[in-house]
Structure formats: structure tokens, C-alpha cells
TIBAMI-285971 format. One record per atom (N, C-alpha, C): residue number from 1; residue in one letter; atom name; x negated, y, z negated. Coordinates in steps of 0.1 Angstrom, whole numbers, plus 5000, padded with zeros to 4 digits. Atoms other than C-alpha are relative to their C-alpha. Example, Ala and Ser with C-alpha at 12.3 -4.5 7.8 and 13.67 -1.06 7.14 Angstrom:
BEGIN
R   nr  rest  atom    px    py    pz
R    1     A     N  4991  4988  5000
R    1     A    CA  4877  4955  4922
R    1     A     C  4991  5012  5000
R    2     S     N  5009  4989  5000
R    2     S    CA  4863  4989  4929
R    2     S     C  5008  5011  4992
***
This chain:
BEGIN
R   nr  rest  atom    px    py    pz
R    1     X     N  4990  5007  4992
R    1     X    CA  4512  5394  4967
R    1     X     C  5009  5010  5006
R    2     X     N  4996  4993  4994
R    2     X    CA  4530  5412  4994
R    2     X     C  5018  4993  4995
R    3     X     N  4983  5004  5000
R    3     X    CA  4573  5412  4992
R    3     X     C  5003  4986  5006
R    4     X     N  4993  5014  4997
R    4     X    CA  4576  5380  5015
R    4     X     C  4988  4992  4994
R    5     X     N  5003  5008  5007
R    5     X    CA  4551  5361  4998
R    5     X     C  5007  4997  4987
R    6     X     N  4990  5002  5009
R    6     X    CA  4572  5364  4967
R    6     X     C  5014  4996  4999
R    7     X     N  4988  5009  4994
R    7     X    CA  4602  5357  4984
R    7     X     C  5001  4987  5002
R    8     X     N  5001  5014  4993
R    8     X    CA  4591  5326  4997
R    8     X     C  4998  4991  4988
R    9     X     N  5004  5009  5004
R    9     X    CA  4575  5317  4963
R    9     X     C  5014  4997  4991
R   10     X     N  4989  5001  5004
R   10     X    CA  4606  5323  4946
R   10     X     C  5011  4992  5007
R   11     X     N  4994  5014  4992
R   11     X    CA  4625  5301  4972
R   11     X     C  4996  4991  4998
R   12     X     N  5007  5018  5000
R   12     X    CA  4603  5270  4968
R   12     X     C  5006  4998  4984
R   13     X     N  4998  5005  5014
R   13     X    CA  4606  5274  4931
R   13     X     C  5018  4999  4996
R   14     X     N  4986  5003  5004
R   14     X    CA  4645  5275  4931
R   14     X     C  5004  4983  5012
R   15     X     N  4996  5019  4988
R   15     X    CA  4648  5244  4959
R   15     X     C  4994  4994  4991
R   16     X     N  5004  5013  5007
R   16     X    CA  4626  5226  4935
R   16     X     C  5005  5000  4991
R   17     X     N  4996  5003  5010
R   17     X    CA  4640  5230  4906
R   17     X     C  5019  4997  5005
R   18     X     N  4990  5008  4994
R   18     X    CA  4675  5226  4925
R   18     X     C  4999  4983  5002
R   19     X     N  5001  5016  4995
R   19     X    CA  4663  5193  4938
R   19     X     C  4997  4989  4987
R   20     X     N  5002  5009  5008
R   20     X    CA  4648  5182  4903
R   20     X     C  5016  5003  4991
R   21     X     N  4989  4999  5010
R   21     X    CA  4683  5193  4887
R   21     X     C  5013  4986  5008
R   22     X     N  4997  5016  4993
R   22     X    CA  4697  5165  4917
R   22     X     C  4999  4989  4995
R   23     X     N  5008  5011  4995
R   23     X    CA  4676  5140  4913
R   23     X     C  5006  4997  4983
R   24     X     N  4991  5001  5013
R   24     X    CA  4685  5146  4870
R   24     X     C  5010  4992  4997
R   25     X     N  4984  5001  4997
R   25     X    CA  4721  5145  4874
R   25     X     C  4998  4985  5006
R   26     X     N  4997  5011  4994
R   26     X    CA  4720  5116  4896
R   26     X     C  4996  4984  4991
R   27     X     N  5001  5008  5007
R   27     X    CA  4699  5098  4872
R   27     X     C  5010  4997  4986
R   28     X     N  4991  4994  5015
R   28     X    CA  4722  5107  4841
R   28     X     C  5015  4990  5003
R   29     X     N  4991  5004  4999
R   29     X    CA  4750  5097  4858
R   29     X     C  5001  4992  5018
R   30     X     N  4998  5007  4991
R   30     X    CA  4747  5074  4888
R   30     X     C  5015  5005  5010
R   31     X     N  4986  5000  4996
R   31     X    CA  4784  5075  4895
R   31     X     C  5004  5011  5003
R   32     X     N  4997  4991  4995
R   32     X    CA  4784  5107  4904
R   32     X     C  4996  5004  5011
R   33     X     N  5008  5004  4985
R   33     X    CA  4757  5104  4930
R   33     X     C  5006  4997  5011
R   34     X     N  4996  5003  4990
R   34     X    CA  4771  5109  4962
R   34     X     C  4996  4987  5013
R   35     X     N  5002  5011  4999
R   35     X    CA  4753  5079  4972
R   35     X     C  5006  4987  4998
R   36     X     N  4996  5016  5007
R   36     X    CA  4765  5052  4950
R   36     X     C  5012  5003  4996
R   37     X     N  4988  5005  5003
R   37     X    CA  4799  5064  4947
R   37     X     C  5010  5000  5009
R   38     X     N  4990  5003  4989
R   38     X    CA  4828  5047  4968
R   38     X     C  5009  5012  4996
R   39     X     N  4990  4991  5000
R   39     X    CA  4854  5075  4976
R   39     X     C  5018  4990  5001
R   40     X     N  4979  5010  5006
R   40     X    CA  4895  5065  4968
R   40     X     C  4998  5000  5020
R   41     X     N  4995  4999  4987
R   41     X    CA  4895  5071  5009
R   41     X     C  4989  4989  5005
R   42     X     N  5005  5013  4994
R   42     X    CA  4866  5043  5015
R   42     X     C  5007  4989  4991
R   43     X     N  4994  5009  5002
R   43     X    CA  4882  5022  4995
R   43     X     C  5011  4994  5004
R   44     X     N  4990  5000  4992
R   44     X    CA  4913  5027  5011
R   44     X     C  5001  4991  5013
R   45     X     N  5002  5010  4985
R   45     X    CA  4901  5018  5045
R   45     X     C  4995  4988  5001
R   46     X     N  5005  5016  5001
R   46     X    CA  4878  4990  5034
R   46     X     C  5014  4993  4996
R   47     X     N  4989  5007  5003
R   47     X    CA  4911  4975  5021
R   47     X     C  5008  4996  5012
R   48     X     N  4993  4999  4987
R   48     X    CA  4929  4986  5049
R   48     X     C  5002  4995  5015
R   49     X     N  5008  5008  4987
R   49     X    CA  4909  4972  5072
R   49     X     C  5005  4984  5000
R   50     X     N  5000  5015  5001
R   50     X    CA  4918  4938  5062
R   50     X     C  5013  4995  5003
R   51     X     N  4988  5004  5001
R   51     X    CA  4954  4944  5065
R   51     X     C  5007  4999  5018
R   52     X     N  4994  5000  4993
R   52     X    CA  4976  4938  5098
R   52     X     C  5004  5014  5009
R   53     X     N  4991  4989  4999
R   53     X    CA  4996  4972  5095
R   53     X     C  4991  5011  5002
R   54     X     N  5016  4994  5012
R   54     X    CA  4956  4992  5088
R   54     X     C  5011  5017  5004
R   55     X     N  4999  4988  5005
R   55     X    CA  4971  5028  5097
R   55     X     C  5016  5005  4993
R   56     X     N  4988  4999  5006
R   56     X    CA  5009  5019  5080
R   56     X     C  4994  5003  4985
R   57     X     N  5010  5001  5014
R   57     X    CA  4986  5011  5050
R   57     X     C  4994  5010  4997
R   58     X     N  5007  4990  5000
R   58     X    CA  4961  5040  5053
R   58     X     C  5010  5009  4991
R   59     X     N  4989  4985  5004
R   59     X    CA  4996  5064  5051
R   59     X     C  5003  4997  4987
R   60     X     N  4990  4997  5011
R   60     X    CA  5013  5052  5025
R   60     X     C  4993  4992  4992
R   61     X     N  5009  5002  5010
R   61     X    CA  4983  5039  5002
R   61     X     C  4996  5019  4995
R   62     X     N  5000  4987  5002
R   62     X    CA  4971  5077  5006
R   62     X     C  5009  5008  4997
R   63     X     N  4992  4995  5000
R   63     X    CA  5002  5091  5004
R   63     X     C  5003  4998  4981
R   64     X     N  4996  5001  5009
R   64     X    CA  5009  5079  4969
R   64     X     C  4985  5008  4986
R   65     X     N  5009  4992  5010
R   65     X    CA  4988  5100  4937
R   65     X     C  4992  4995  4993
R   66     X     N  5006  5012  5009
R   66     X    CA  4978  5070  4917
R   66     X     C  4988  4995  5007
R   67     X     N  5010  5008  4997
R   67     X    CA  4953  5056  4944
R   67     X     C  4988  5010  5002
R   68     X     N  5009  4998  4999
R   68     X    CA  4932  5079  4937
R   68     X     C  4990  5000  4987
R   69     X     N  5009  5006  5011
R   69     X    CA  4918  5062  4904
R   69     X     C  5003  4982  5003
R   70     X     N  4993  5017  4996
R   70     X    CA  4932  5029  4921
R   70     X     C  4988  4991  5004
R   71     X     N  5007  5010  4993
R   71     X    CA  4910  4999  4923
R   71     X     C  5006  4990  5009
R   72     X     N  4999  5004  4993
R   72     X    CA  4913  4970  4941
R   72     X     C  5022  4990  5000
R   73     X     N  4987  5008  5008
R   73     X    CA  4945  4956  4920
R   73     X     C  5010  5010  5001
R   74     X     N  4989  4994  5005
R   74     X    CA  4960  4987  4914
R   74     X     C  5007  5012  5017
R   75     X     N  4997  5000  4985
R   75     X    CA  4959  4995  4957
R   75     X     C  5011  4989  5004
R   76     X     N  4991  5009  4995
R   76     X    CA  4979  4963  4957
R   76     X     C  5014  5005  4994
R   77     X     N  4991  4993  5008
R   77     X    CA  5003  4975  4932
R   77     X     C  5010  5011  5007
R   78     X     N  4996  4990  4989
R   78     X    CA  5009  5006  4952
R   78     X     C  5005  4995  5007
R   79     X     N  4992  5011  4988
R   79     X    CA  5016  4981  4984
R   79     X     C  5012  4997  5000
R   80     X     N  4988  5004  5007
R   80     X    CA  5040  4966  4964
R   80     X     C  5016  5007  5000
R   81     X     N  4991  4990  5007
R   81     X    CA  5058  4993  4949
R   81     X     C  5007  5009  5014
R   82     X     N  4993  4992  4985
R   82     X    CA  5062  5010  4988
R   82     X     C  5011  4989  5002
R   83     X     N  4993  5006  4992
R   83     X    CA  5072  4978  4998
R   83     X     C  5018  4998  4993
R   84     X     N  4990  4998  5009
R   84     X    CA  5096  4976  4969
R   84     X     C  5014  5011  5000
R   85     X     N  4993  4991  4997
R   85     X    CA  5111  5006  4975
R   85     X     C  5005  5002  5014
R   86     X     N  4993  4999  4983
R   86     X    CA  5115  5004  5012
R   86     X     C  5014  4991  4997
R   87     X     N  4993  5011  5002
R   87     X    CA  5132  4973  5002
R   87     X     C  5016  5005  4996
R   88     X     N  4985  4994  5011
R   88     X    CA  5157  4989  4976
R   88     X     C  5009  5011  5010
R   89     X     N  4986  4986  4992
R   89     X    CA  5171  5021  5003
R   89     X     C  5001  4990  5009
R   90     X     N  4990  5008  4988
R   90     X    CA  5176  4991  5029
R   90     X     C  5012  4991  4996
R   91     X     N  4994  5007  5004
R   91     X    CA  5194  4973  5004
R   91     X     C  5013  5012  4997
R   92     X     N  4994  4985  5002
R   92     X    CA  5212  5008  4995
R   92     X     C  5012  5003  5012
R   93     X     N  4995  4997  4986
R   93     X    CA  5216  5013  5031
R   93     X     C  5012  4990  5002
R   94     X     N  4990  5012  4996
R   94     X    CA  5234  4982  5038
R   94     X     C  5014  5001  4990
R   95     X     N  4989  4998  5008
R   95     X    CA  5257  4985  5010
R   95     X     C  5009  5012  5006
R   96     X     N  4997  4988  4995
R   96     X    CA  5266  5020  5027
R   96     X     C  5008  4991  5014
R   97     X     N  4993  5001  4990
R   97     X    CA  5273  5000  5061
R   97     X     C  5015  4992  4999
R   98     X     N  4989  5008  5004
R   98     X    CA  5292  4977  5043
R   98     X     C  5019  5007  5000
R   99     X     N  4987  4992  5003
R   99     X    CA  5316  5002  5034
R   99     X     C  5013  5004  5012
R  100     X     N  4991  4998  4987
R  100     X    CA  5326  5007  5071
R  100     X     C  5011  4988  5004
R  101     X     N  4998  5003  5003
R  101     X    CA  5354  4995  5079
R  101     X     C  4999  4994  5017
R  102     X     N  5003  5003  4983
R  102     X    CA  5348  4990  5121
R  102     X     C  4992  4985  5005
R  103     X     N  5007  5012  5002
R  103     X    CA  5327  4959  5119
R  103     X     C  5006  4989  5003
R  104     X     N  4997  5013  4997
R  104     X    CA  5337  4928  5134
R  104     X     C  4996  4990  4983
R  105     X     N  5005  5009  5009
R  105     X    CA  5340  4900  5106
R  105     X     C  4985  4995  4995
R  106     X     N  5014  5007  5001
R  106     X    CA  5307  4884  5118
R  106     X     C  4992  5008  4991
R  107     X     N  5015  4991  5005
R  107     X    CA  5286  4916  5111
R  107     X     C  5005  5004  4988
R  108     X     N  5001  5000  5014
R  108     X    CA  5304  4916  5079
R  108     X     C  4994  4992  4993
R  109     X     N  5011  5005  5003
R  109     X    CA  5291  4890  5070
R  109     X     C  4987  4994  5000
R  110     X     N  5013  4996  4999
R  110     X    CA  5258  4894  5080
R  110     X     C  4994  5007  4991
R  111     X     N  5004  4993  5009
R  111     X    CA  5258  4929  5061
R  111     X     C  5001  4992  4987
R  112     X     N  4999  5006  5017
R  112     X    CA  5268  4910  5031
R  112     X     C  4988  4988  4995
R  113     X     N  5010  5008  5000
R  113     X    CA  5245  4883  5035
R  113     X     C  4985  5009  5000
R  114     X     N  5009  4991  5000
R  114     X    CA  5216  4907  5042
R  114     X     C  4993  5009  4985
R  115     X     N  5000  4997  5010
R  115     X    CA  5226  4926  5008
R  115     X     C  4996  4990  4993
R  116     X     N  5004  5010  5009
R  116     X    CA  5218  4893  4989
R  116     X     C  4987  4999  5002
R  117     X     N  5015  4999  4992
R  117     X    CA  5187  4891  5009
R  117     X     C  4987  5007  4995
R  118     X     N  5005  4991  5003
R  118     X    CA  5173  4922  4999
R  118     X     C  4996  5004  4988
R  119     X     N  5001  4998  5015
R  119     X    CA  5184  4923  4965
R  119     X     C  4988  4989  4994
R  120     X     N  5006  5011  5002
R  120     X    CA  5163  4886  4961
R  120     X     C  4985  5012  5002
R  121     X     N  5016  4999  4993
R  121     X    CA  5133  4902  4982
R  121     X     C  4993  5013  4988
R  122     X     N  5006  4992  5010
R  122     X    CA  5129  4935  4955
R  122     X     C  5002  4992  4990
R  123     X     N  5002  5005  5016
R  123     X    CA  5133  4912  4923
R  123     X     C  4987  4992  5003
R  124     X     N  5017  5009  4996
R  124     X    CA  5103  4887  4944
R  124     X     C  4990  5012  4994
R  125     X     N  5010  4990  5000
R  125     X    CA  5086  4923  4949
R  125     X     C  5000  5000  4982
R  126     X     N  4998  4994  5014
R  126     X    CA  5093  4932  4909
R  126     X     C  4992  4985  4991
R  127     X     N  5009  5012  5007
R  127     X    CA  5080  4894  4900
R  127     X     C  4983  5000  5009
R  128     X     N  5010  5000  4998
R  128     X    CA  5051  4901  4923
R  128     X     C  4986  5009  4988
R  129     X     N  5009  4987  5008
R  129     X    CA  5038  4933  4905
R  129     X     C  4997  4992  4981
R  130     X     N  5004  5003  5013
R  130     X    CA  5043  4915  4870
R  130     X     C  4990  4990  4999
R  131     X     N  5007  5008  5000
R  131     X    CA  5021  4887  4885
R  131     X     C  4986  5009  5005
R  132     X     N  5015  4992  5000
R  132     X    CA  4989  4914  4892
R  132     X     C  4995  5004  4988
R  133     X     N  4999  4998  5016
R  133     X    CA  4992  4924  4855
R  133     X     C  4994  4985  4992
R  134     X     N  5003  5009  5006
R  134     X    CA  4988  4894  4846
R  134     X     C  4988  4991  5003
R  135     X     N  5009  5005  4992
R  135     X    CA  4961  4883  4870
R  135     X     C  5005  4988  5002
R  136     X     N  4995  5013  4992
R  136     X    CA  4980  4856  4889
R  136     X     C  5000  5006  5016
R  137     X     N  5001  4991  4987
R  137     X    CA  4969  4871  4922
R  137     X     C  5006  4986  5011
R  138     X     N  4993  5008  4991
R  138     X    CA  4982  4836  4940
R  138     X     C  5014  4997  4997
R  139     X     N  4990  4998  5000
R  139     X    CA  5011  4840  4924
R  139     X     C  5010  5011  5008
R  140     X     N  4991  4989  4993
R  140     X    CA  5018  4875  4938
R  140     X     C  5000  4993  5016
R  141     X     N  4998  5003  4987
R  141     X    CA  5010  4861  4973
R  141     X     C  5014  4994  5004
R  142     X     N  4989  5010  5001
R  142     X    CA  5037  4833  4967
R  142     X     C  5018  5011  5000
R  143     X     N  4989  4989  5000
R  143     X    CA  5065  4861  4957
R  143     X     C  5000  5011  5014
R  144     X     N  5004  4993  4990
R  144     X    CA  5051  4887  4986
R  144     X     C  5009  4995  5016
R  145     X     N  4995  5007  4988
R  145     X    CA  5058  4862  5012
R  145     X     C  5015  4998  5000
R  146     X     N  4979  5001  5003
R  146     X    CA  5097  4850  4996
R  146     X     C  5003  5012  5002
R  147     X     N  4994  4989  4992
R  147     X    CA  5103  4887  5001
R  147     X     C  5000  5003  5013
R  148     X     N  4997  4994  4981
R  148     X    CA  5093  4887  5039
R  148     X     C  5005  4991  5002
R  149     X     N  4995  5013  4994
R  149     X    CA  5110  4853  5040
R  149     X     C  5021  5007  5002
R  150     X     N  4990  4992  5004
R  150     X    CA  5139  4870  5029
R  150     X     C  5005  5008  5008
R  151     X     N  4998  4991  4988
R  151     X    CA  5140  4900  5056
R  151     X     C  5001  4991  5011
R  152     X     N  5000  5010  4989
R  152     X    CA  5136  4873  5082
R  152     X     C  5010  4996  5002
R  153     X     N  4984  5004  4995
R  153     X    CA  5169  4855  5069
R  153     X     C  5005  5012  4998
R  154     X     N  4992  4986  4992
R  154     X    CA  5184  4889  5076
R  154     X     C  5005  5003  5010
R  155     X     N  5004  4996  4987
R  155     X    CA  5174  4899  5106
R  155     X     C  5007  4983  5009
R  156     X     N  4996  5008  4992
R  156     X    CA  5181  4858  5120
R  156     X     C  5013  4998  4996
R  157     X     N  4983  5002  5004
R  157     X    CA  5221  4862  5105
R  157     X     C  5003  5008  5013
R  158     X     N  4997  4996  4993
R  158     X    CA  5224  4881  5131
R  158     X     C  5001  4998  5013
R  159     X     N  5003  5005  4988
R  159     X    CA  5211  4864  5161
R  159     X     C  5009  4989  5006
R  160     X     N  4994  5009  4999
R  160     X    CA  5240  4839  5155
R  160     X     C  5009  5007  5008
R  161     X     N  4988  4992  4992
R  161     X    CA  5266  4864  5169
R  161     X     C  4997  5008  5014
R  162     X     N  4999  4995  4983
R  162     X    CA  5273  4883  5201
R  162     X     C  4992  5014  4999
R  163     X     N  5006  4985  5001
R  163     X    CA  5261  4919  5189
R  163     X     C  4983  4997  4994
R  164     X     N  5012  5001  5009
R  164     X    CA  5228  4931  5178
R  164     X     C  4998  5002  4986
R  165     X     N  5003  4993  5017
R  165     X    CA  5213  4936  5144
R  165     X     C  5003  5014  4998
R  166     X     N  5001  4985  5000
R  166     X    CA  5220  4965  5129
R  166     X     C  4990  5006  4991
R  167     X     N  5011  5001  5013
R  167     X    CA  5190  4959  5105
R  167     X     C  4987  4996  5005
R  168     X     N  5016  5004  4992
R  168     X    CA  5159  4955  5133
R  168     X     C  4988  5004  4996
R  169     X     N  5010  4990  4999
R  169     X    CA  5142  4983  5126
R  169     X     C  4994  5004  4986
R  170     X     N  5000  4998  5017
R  170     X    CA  5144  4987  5087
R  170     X     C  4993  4981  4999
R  171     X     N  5008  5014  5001
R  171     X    CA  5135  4946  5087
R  171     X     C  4987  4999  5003
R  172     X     N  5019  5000  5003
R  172     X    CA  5099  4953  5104
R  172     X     C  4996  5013  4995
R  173     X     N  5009  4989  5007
R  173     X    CA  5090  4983  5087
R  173     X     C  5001  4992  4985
R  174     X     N  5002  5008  5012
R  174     X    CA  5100  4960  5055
R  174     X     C  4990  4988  4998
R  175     X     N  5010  5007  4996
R  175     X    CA  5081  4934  5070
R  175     X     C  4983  5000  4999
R  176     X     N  5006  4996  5004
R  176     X    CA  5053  4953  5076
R  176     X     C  4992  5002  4988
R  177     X     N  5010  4997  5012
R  177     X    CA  5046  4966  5042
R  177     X     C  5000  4990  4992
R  178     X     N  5003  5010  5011
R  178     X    CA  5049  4935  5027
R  178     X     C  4987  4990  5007
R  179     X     N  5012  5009  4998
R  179     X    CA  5023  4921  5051
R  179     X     C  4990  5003  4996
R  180     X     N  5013  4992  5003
R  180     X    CA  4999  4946  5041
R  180     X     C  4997  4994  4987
R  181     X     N  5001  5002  5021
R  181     X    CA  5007  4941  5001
R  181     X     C  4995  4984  5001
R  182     X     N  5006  5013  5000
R  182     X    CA  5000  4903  5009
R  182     X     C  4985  4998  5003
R  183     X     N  5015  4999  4989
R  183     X    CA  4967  4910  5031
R  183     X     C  4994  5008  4982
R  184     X     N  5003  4997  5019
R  184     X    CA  4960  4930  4992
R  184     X     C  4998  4990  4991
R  185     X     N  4999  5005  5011
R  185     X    CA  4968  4905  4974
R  185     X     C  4990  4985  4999
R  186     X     N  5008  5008  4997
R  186     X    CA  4949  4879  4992
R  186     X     C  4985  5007  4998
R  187     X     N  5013  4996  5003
R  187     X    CA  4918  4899  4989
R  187     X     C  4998  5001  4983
R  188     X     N  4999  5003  5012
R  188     X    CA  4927  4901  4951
R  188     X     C  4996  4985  4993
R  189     X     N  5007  5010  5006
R  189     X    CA  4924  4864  4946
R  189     X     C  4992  4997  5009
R  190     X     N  5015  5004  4994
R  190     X    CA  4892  4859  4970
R  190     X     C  4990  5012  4990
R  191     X     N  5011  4990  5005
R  191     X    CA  4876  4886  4947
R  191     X     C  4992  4994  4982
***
């Protein structure tokens, strides 16, 4: 046998036993098989896909550490918990504008009205998450929604008076992630 004949035979014999140490593996453990296993980032999008908000969702499903053992429950969860937390610095926030003291009566009480609002919509969010735990997935919908019902009377306290909102912009990004967390939670109980 000349040098590249040995080369070559030595090549076949490492591809094959490469490919039978594949084919092994794959059988041993399925789930590791790049075939048959969904990635946290298809799962993501297939979810994502279903929601209203898909690249609000994409960020800040990705963005969080947990969704990357997250199934389809514990993606909603996540939803939640953004939405929850947007919820709580707008409610933060508002407390802050409150403090000013420039504000025409009305848009005081609006901010004040708003603060009740807010507070209601993260205890909904806080009774949503304990209703995925518990597998009451039509229950989270039911709570999901009272929180965007919630941002809504916010946002229309404001439309009674002469100025604008000062809470537009924080209302649909609150909005937003709660439509996603619902578009979740609805695929939770069709599953």
C-alpha cells in the first residue's frame, strides 16, 4: 500500500466509525439528536408566533434565563412575570408623578386613579401566575385580561379632561405584554 492509499483507508475508517458513534448516541439518547430536539429558540418562536406582539415576545421571552428549560407553561410564566413587572415600575412611576406638585387637580386625579389601577392589574398578574401552577390555564386568561382591562381604565381617565395622558406610552407597552401572556395562556388551555 502506497502513503495515499493508507490515508484514505484511514479516513473511511474514522468517518465510519464517527458516523456509527452518531448514529449510537442518537439511539442512546434520542433527545439529544439534533433532529428530534426542539431548541428553547424554536420554541420560543413557535409560541411567539401565535402572539400579537411576536418580536416584543421573542425579546423579552429570550431575554430572561429560565426560558431556556421553559416549557410551554413555564414561557407563560415568564410573559407574566415581564408583564408583572412592567406593571409594578409604572405603578412606581406614577406614584413618583404624583409627588409633583404642578398638575392640574384633574391629572391628579387621574395619577391617583391610575395608581389603584395598576396596583389591581399586578395582584390580577400575581393571581394569574398562581393560577398556571395550579393548572387553571382559563383562569389565568380571565386574570391576564382584568389586568389589561385595568391599563385601559387608566389610560380612558384621562380622555375625560383637556390635557393628554401622561401614561400613553407605559399603558401599550403594558398592554402589549399582557396580550402576549394571554396569546400563552390561551395556547396553555387548547393544549
Amino acid at each position: 500500500m502506497d502513503h495515499h492509499q493508507t490515508m484514505s483507508s484511514v479516513l473511511l475508517i474514522f468517518l465510519a466509525l464517527s458516523f456509527t458513534h452518531q448514529v449510537f448516541a442518537a439511539t442512546l439518547h434520542p433527545a439529544a439528536s439534533p433532529r428530534n430536539a426542539p431548541t428553547t429558540t424554536d420554541l420560543i418562536s413557535k409560541t411567539c408566533g401565535a402572539t400579537k406582539y411576536k418580536d416584543l415576545c421573542i425579546k423579552t421571552l429570550s431575554a430572561d434565563e429560565d426560558s431556556v428549560e421553559a416549557d410551554l407553561a413555564g414561557l407563560a410564566s415568564i410573559a407574566i412575570k415581564v408583564a408583572m413587572q412592567n406593571g409594578s415600575d409604572t405603578y412606581n412611576y406614577v406614584q413618583q408623578l404624583q409627588k409633583k406638585a404642578e398638575y392640574q387637580p384633574f391629572t391628579q386625579q387621574c395619577l391617583s386613579d391610575c395608581t389603584e389601577h395598576y396596583m389591581d392589574a399586578v395582584d390580577q398578574l400575581e393571581d394569574s401566575l398562581a393560577a398556571i401552577d395550579a393548572q387553571g390555564f382559563n383562569d389565568v386568561s380571565t386574570w391576564v385580561e382584568a389586568a389589561m382591562t385595568d391599563a385601559d381604565s387608566c389610560e380612558e381617565g384621562f380622555k375625560d379632561g383637556s390635557g393628554p395622558s401622561l401614561l400613553t406610552d407605559r399603558n401599550t407597552v403594558f398592554n402589549q405584554l399582557c396580550s402576549n401572556a394571554l396569546a400563552i395562556a390561551n395556547m396553555l388551555a387548547k393544549a
